[in-house]
C-alpha positions in Angstrom: 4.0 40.4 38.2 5.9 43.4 36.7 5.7 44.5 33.0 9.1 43.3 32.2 8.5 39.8 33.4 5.3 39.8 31.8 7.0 40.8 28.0 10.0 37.9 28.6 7.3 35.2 29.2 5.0 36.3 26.6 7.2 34.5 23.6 7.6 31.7 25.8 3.5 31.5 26.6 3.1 31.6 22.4 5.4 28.9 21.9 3.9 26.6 24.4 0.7 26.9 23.1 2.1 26.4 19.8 3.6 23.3 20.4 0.9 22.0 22.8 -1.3 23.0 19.5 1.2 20.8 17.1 0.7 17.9 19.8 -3.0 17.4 19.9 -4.1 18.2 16.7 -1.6 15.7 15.1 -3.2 11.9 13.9 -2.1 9.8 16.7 -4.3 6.4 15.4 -1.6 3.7 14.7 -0.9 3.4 11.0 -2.0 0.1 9.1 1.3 -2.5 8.7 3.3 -2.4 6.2 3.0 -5.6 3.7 6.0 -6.7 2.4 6.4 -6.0 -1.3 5.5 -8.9 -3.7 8.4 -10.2 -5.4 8.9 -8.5 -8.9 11.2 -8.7 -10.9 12.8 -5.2 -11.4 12.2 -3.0 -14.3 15.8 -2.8 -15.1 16.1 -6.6 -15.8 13.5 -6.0 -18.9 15.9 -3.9 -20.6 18.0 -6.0 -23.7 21.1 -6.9 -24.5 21.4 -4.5 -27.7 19.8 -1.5 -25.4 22.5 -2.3 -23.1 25.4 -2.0 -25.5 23.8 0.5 -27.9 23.6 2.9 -24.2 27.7 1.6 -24.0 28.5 2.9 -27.1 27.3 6.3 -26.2 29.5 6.5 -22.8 32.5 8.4 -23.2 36.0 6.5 -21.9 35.4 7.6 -18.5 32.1 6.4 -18.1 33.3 3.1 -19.4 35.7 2.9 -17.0 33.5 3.3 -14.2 30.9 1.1 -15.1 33.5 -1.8 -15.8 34.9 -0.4 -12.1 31.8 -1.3 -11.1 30.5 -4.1 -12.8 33.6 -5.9 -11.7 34.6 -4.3 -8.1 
């Protein structure tokens, strides 16, 4: 093998043993299944009526309009 070839497949060599280094040394045991969350109510529900409008209040015309957008789309 000449120098020449030998410097073009050095990179080459490096990143194979890279990856084949990033391939074994990753976790390959199979993850525990995923139980299906318990049904909650949401955080947002717990929130009041006079929290909702004081939070109204301090929207500006804009934001208004979006939410009613929104609430009514």
């Amino acid at each position: 093998m000449d120098t020449y070839t030998h410097t073009q497949d050095k990179p080459r060599l490096e990143l194979t043993e890279k990856i084949e280094a990033n391939i074994y040394s990753q976790d390959l045991t199979p993850a525990a299944p995923q139980q299906p969350p318990e049904s909650k109510q949401p955080v947002a529900t717990k929130i009041s009526g006079k929290e909702i409008l004081e939070a109204i209040r301090l929207m500006d015309a804009d934001e208004r309009r979006e939410l009613t957008r929104a609430l009514f789309a």
